[in-house]
N, C-alpha and C positions, 0 to 999 in steps of 0.2 A: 065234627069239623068236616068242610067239604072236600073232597079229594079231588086236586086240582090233575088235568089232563092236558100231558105237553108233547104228545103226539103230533107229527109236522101236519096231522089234518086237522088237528086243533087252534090252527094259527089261519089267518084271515089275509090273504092280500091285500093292498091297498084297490080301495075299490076305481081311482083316478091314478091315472100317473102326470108327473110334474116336468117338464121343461125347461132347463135352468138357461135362460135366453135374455140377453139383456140389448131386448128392442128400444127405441122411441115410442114415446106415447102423448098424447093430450088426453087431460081429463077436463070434464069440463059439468056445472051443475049450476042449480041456481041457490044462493046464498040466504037461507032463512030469514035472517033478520033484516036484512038493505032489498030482497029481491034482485040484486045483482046477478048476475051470470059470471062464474070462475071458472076460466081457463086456466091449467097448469100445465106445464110437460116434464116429463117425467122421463124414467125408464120401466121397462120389466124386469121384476126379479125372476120370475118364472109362471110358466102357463100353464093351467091344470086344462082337465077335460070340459067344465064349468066355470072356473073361474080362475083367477089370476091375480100377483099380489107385485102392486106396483108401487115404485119408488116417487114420490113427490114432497117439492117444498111445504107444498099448503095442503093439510088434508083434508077431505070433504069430510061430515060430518057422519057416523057410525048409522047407517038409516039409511040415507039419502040417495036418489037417483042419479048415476054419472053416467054420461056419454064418455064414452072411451073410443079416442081414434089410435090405432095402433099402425108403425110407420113402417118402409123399407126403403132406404136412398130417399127420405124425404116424400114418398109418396105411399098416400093411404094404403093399407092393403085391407083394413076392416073397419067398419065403426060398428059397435054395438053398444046397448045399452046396460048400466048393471047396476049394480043396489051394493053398497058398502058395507059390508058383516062386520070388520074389525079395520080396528087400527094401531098401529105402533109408534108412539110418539117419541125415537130413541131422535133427542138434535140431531146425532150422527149420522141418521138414516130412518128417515120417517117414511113410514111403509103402510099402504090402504090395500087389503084384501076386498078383491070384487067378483061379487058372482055375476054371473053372464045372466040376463034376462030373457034373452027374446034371442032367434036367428044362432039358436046352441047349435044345431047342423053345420051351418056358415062356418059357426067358429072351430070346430072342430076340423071341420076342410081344408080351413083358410088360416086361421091363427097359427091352430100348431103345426101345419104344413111349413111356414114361414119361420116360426120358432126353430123346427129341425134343420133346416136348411141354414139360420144361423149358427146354430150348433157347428154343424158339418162343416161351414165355410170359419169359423175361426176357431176349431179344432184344427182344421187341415195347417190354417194360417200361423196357429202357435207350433204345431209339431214342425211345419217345414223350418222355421226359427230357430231352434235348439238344433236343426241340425247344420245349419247355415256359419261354417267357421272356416 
């Protein structure tokens, strides 16, 4: 039997880290069977270093190419393009995991720069709250 090793060098970071940021979004693809073009908008659940796993009504389909605009006060702050790995079809919360295609530099600069900065502004916003009596 193999002798398992649980040495803390034995264990693996994650190799991306995740952004728990719940931006604005539009997704947008075109629709196999009609050739139509679907917009959706959505939120972030969170940003990895590649991709990202967003909340929408309609999911694109598990394959498919989407345009993803991701928002701040209503104004773009990236569009890139991404291809759909998975999906989660809970009613309560339908969720399409996307990998980033093209302009991973961009996104990395600009996405999770914007991610953090949400973070920071309603961290700040929920701890000043709890203290507010």
């Amino acid at each position: 039997m193999a002798q398992l090793d649980y040495t803390t060098s034995s264990y693996k970071t994650p190799l991306h880290h995740r952004i728990m940021a719940t931006m604005p979004v539009q997704a947008c693809w075109v629709d196999s069977e009609s050739g139509n073009t679907v917009c959706v908008e959505g939120l972030t659940e969170n940003l990895g270093e590649t991709s990202t796993l967003v909340n929408l009504d309609v999911l694109p389909p598990v394959g498919s190419e989407v345009t993803l605009r991701i928002f701040d006060e209503e104004k773009t702050i990236i569009e890139v393009s991404t291809n759909v790995i998975r999906v989660e079809r809970d009613p309560s919360k339908p969720l399409a995991a996307l990998s980033i295609l093209e302009n991973v530099k961009n996104w990395k600069q600009i996405a999770l720069t914007a991610a953090q900065e949400w973070v920071t502004r309603h961290w700040q916003l929920n701890y000043e709250e709890e203290w507010v009596n």
